[in-house]
N, C-alpha and C positions, 0 to 999 in steps of 0.2 A: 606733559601729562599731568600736573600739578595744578591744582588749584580748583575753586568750589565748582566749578561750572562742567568738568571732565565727567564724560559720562560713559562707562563702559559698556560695549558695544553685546558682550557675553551675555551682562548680567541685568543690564537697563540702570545701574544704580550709577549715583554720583560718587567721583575719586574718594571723596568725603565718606561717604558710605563705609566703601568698601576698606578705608584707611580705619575707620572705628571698627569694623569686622575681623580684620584681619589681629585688632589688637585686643581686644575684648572676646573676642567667640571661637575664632579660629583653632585654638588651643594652643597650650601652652611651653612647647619643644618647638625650640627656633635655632637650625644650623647655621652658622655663620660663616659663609664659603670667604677664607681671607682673613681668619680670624686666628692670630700668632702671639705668640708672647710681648711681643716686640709694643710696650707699652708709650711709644709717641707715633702709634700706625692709629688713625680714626676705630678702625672693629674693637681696638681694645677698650677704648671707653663705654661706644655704643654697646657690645655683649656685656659691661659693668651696670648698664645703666637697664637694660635689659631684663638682668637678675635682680634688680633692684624691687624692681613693677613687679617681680615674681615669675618672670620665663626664665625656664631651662635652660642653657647654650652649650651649645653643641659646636665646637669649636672644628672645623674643616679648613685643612693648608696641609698641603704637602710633608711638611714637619711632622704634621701628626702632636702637636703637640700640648700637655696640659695647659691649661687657660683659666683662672678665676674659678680654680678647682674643679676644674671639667677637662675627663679626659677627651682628645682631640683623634679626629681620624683622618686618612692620606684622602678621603673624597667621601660624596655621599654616598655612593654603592657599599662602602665599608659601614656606615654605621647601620649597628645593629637591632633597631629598633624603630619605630616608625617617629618624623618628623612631621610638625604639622606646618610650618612656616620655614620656609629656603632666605636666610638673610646675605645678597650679593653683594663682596666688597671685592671685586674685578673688574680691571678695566670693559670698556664696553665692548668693547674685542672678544673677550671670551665669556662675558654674562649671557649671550644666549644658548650656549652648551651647557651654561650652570641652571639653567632655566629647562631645557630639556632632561638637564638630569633630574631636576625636581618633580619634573611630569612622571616622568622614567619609575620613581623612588615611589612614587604616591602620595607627595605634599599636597597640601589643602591650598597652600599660595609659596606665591614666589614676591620678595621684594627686593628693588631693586636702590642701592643707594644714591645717596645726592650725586649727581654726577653721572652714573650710568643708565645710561639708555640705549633701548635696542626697541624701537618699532616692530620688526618681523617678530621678535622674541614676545613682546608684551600682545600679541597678535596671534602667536601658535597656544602662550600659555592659557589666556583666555578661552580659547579656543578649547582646548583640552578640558575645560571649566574650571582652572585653578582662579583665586582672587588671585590679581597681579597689582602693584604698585610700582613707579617708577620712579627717577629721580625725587627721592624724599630720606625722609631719615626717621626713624622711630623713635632715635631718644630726643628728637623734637618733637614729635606728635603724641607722643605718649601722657606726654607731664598737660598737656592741651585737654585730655578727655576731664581729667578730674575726678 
């Protein structure tokens, strides 16, 4: 699903598109489902660099645990306040459960990290009308818009 020529079936726009929407307008509270203390796991950089551009994070793991001064919570149904971006760092096994729970919650999109992909998932979320991104990374794409 990467690259200039992807074209979303939802929404008629390019990957492209919807990659600068989701980072620019979408708003600014970004859950990071994956996202632990444990500073040599990839979310801990990415929710740093996150904060950096100026999003929220909202750290989600099991643990529940604070993160780059953000309290953490055991899932998304727990957190108390509306998210506008689902950031997935789970295997692709369980990213389309983390993609329904996003629909579930009321996000505006679901992204999916380098690495995880789910077809049926990037398919129901669209579907539901969320922006969805897949295999990509944001603190790649961010430092890109400029």
């Amino acid at each position: 699903m990467s690259g200039d020529t992807t074209t979303s079936e939802a929404t008629g726009r390019s990957e492209e598109e919807v990659v600068r929407r989701i980072l620019t307008g979408t708003g600014d509270t970004w859950a990071v489902v994956g996202l632990s203390s444990n500073r040599e796991r990839a979310a801990y950089g990415v929710a740093a660099v996150l904060q950096r551009f100026g999003k929220r994070i909202v750290p989600v793991h099991p643990k529940a645990e604070t993160v780059h001064g953000e309290p953490g919570y055991a899932s998304l149904a727990d957190v108390p306040f509306p998210v506008d971006v689902v950031d997935v760092f789970v295997n692709s096994e369980l990213a389309g459960e983390v993609a329904d729970r996003a629909v579930a919650i009321g996000a505006k999109a679901v992204w999916f990290q380098l690495g995880v992909v789910d077809a049926a998932a990037y398919a129901r979320t669209t579907e539901a009308g969320l922006d969805m991104v897949m295999d990509r990374c944001p603190a790649i794409e961010i430092p890109r818009l400029g």
